[in-house]
N, C-alpha and C positions, 0 to 999 in steps of 0.2 A: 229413383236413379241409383245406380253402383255407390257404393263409398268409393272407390277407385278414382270416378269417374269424377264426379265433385273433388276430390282431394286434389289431382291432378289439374283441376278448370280452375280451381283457387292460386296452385303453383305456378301457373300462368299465366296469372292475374298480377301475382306481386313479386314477381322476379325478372332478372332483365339475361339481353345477348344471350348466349350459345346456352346457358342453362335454361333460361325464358322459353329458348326453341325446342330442346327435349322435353320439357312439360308439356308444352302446346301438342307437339309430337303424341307424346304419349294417348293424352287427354282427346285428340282427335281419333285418333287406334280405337280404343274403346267405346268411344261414343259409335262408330262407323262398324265395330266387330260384327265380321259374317257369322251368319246363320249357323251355315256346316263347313265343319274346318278342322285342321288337324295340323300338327308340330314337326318338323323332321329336324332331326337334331346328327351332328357326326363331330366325333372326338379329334381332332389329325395327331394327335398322342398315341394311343392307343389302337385307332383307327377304328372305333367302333361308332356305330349308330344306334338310334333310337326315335322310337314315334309318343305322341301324345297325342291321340283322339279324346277332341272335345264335342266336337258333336255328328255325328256321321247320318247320312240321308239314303234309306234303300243299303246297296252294299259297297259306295261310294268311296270310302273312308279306307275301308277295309281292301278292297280293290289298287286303291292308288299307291296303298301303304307295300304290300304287296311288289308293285313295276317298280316303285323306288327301290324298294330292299334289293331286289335283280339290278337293278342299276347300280347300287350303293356296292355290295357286295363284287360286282365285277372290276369295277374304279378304286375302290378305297382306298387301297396303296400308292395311288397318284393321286390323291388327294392332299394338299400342303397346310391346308385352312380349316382350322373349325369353324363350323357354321350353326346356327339354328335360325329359321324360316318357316314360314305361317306357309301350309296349303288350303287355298279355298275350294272346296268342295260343292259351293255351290255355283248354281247355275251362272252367275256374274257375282266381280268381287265389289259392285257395289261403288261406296266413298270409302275403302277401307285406304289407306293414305302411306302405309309403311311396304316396304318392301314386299312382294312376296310369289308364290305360285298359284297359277291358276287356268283354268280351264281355258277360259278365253276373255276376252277383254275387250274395250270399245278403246274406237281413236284417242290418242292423247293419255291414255296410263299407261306411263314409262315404268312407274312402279310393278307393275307385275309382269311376271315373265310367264310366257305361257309353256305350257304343258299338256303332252299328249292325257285323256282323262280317263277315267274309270272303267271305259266301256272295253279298253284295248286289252284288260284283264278278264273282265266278266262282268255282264248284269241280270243279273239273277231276276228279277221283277219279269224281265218279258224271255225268259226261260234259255238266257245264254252263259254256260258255266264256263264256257270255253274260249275264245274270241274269234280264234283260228279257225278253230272250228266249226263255229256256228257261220262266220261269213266263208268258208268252204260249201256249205250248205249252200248260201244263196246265191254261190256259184254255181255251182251240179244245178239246182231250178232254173239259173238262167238258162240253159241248153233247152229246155222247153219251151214250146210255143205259150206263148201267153192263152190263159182259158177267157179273160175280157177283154173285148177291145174296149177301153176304157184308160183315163186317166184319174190315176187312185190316190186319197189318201185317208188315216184312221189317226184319228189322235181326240185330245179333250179338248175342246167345244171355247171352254170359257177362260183359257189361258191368253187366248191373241185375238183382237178384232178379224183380223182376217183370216182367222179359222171360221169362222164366224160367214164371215163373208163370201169364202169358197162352199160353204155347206148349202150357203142360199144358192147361189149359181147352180150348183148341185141339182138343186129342184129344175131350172128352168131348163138347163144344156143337158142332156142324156149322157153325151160324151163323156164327165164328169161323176165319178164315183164317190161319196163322203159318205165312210162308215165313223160315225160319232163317239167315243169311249167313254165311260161315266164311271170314272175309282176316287177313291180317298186315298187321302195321305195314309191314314191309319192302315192302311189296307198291306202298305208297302213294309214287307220285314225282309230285313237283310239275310239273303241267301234262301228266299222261299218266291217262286213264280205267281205271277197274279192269276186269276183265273181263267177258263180257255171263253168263259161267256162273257171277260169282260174287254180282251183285244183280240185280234187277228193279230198272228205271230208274224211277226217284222220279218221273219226268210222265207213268208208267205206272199208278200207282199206281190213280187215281181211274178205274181198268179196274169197281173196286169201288163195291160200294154204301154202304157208310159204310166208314172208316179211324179210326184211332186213335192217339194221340200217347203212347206211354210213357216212362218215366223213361231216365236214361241216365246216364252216369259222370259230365256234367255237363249245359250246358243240351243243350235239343235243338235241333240246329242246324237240321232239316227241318220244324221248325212252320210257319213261315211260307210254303214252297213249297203244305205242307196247307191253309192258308187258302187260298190259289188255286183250292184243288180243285175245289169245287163240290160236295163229298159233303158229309154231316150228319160232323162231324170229333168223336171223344171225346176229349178230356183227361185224363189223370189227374195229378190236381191235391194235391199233398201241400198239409200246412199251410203250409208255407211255400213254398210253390209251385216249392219244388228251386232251382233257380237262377235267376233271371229278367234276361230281355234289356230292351230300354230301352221297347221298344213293350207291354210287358205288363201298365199299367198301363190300359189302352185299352180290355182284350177283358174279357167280361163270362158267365159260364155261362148259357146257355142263350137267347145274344143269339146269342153267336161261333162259343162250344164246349158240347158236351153235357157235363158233368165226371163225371168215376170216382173212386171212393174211391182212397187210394193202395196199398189192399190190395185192390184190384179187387172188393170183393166185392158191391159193386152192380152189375158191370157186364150183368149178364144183366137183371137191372132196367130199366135205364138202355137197353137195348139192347129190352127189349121194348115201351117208351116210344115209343120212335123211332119203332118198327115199328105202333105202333096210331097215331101223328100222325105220320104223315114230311110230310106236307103243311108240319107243324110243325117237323118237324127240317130239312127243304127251304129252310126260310126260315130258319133258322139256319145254313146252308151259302151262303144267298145274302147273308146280311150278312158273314159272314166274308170270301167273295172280293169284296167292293165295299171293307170296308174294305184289304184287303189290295191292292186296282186301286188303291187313292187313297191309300194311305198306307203302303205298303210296296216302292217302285219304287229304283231307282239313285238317283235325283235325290232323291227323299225323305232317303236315306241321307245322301246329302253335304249336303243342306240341315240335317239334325239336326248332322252331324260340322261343318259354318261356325258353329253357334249353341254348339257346346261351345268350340270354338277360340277363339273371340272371349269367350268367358266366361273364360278362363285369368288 
């Protein structure tokens, strides 16, 4: 275990009130410290900023640091407060206990504030340097007829049971497309694409006639490009809707998304629905990518990240 960590769980042990609670404080922080995560620091003297990457995942770090600095730069001289604040970069921030930013968050952590994430700049792993740009892309493809009638989706196998779950259906429903993806961590270096034999490019995707959004180890970080899509997109929406990013407050079942039980067991349902009103599920593919044109862009991003910064 840290010296820190111990040092701090001792100071907690034998001190009392308001100093008793900063050690506990402290002592919790550390025990609970995320994985990938990074510092953002701003002066209100000087009015200067500053980062400290601790540990970054893919080009996540590097990314977020990036839409802040745009943020930070366009705001700083209405800035009153120095501040410095943990961003968590990973997938969920966990039991981390102190204040901070983060991608997205489950009910009940009032502690973190969430933040548009890495992908609104670039992610380089599945070949998008651009954001704009790349979901421009999967807009010009929506205009195209779909080459399957099929409901599609690609991802890695053993991150969520019901990845797992849809792959088997997979076999029995024809309907049902599940191309599998098999990479390593190791595989993933900041600002290099992964292989073309080891995904099918995500503004490929809407090759299909509807797609699908599954569960994952945390949020899903490729929702928002599927808004773009222009297909009728399904959801599968737990009770508490897994992890939720900041814009998720917005989208509505069967305005945005079609929704899935989170044990799939509608989705043949829900999928033969489509198929007797796609006129209907059409126009729920066409709100989705309108909201996602006017409310999911770069500048969208950093205008959400100036109104949390100035709220510090």
């Amino acid at each position: 275990m840290d010296i820190d960590i111990l040092r701090y769980r001792l100071l907690s042990h034998i001190t009392f009130g308001a100093v008793k609670r900063i050690y506990r404080s402290k002592y919790k922080a550390l025990k609970n410290k995320p994985l990938f995560w990074l510092e953002v620091s701003f002066n209100a003297e000087n009015k200067s900023f500053s980062f400290q990457d601790f540990n970054g995942f893919d080009c996540r770090n590097i990314s977020t640091m990036r839409l802040l600095a745009t943020a930070l730069s366009r705001i700083r001289y209405q800035l009153k407060h120095s501040f410095k604040i943990p961003v968590i970069t990973d997938d969920f921030a966990g039991d981390y206990p102190l204040k901070c930013f983060g991608y997205a968050k489950k009910k009940g952590q009032e502690n973190v504030t969430l933040i548009p994430d890495f992908f609104f700049d670039s992610w380089a792993s599945i070949g998008c340097n651009n954001y704009d740009a790349y979901m421009d892309e999967i807009v010009k493809n929506s205009s195209q007829q779909p080459v399957y009638n099929k409901l599609f989706w690609s991802g890695s196998l053993d991150i969520h049971p019901m990845r797992v779950n849809f792959f088997e259906m997979s076999k029995i429903d024809t309907r049902l497309e599940c191309l599998p993806i098999n990479w390593k961590r190791e595989e993933l270096t900041a600002g290099k694409k992964l292989a073309k034999d080891v995904i099918l490019e995500l503004k490929n995707f809407n090759q299909y006639k509807y797609l699908i959004d599954l569960p994952c180890r945390g949020y899903s970080g490729r929702f928002k490009a599927l808004l773009f899509s222009g297909r009728p997109l399904f959801k599968v929406a737990p009770p508490d809707m897994q992890l939720r990013e900041y814009f998720y407050d917005d989208l509505n079942p069967f305005i945005h998304y079609i929704p899935v039980r989170d044990d799939l067991s509608d989705l043949k349902e829900q999928l033969d629905w489509a198929e007797a009103n796609y006129d209907k599920a059409l126009e729920i593919a066409k709100n989705a990518q309108v909201y996602a044109l006017t409310h999911l862009r770069t500048e969208n991003a950093i205008e959400y990240l100036e109104k949390i910064l100035l709220n510090l």
